[in-house]
N, C-alpha and C positions, 0 to 999 in steps of 0.2 A: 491411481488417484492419490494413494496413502503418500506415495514421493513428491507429488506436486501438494499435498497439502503440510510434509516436513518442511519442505523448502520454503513455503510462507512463511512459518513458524519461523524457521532459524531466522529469516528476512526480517518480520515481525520482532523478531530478541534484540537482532542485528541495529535498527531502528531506535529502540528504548537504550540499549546501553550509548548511541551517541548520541540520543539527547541529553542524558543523562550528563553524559561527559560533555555537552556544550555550555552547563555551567557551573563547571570546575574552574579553577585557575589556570589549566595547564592544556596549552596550546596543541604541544605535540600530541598529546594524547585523544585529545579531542581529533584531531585530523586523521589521525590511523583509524581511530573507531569510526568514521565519517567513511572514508576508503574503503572498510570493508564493508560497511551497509551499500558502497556505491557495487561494491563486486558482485552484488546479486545482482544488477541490472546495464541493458545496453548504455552505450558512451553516453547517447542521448537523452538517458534519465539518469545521469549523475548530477547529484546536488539539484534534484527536482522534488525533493522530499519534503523540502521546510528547513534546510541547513545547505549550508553551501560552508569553505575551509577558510580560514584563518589566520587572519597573519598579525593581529593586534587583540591583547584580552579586551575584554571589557572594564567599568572599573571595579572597585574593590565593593563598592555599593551591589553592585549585581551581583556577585559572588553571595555575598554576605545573605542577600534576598533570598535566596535557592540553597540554601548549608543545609537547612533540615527539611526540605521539602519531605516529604513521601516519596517512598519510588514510585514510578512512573509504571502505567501498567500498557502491556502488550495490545495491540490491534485485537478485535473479536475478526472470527473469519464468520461468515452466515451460510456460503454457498460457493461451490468451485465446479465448473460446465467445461468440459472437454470438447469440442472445436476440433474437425478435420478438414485443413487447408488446403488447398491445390497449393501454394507457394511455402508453407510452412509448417506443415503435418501437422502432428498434434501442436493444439493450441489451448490454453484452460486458461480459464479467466476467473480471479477470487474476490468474489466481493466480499470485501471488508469495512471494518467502522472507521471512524474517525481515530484521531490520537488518541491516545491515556482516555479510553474507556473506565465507565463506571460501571459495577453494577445495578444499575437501579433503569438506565435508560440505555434501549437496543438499538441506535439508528447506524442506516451505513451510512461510509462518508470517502470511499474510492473504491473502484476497482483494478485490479491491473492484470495485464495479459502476462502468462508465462510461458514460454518457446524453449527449445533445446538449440541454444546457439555454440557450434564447435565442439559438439558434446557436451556440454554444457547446460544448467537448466539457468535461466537470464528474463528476468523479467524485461520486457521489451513493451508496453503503453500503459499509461495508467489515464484513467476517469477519474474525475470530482462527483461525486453527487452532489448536485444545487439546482438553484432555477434562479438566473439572473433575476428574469420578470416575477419574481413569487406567486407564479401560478402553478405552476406542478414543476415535482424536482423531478431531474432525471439524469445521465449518464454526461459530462458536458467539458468542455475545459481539455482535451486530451494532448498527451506528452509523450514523446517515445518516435519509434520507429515508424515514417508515414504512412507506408503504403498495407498496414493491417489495423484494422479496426471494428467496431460492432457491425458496419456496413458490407465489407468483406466479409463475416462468417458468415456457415450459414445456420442452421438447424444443430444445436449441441447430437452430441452422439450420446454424450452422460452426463447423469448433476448428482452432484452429491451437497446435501442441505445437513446443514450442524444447529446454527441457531438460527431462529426469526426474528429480525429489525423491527419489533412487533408496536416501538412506540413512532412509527413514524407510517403512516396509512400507505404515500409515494412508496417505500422502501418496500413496505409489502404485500404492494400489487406487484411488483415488479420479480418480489424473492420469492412468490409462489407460479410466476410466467416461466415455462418452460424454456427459457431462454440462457 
């Protein structure tokens, strides 16, 4: 589990440094940092993050906006559940927060599936946490590879829990289900 929970991380860093670089001036840079965040993930979840690549800046106003922002902070990870497939052996799914977390408020805001594709470790679906209707959030929105999903697994085989989503009630019915 310690390598599926590196691989978030690097993915997670992966994510902050090209948003980071989405508003710079510089085009090239911004797209190679965008490329490597897509390399943690199948074809199907490239540019499925909240950036997609670039072929015109912005103006020099939006630059100007974002010069001394704050860095930007990394995804929280809350919980990662290990998944034995018939089609896809292990499978581990990380739920995570939203963007540029704060400390002050724990909610999740995706999860995504992580498989060994070609040897390889390759994030292959990701969840939104929401609720169209605002009756109760739950897992919703999914993107990636079709034929695996929360439907397909079945009973995790392991969970490993770091932190609790503790200001959102949905988040932690759900981060305390054995699921």
């Amino acid at each position: 589990m310690e390598a599926i929970k590196n691989f978030i991380i690097q993915f997670l860093q992966a994510e902050v440094i090209a948003t980071e670089a989405s508003v710079k001036p510089d085009l090239e840079d911004y797209n190679n940092k965008l490329e490597m965040m897509n390399s943690f993930c199948v074809s199907e979840l490239h540019n499925k993050f909240g950036m997609i690549p670039l072929t015109d800046l912005e103006s020099d106003e939006f630059y100007e906006r974002y010069k001394n922002k704050k860095s930007r902070n990394p995804r929280l990870i809350y919980k990662i559940s290990q998944y034995e497939d018939e089609n896809y052996g292990d499978v581990y799914i990380a739920y995570i927060s939203g963007k540029n977390p704060n400390e002050m408020f724990f909610l999740y805001g995706e999860c995504v599936f992580i498989n060994t594709i070609n040897r390889e470790l390759k994030i292959v679906k990701n969840y939104t946490f929401g609720d169209d209707m605002l009756l109760k959030k739950k897992f919703e929105t999914p993107q990636g590879l079709p034929d695996i999903s929360f439907e397909t697994l079945k009973k995790p085989v392991a969970i490993e829990r770091y932190q609790k989503p503790e200001d959102d009630d949905d988040a932690m019915e759900h981060y305390e289900m054995d699921i």
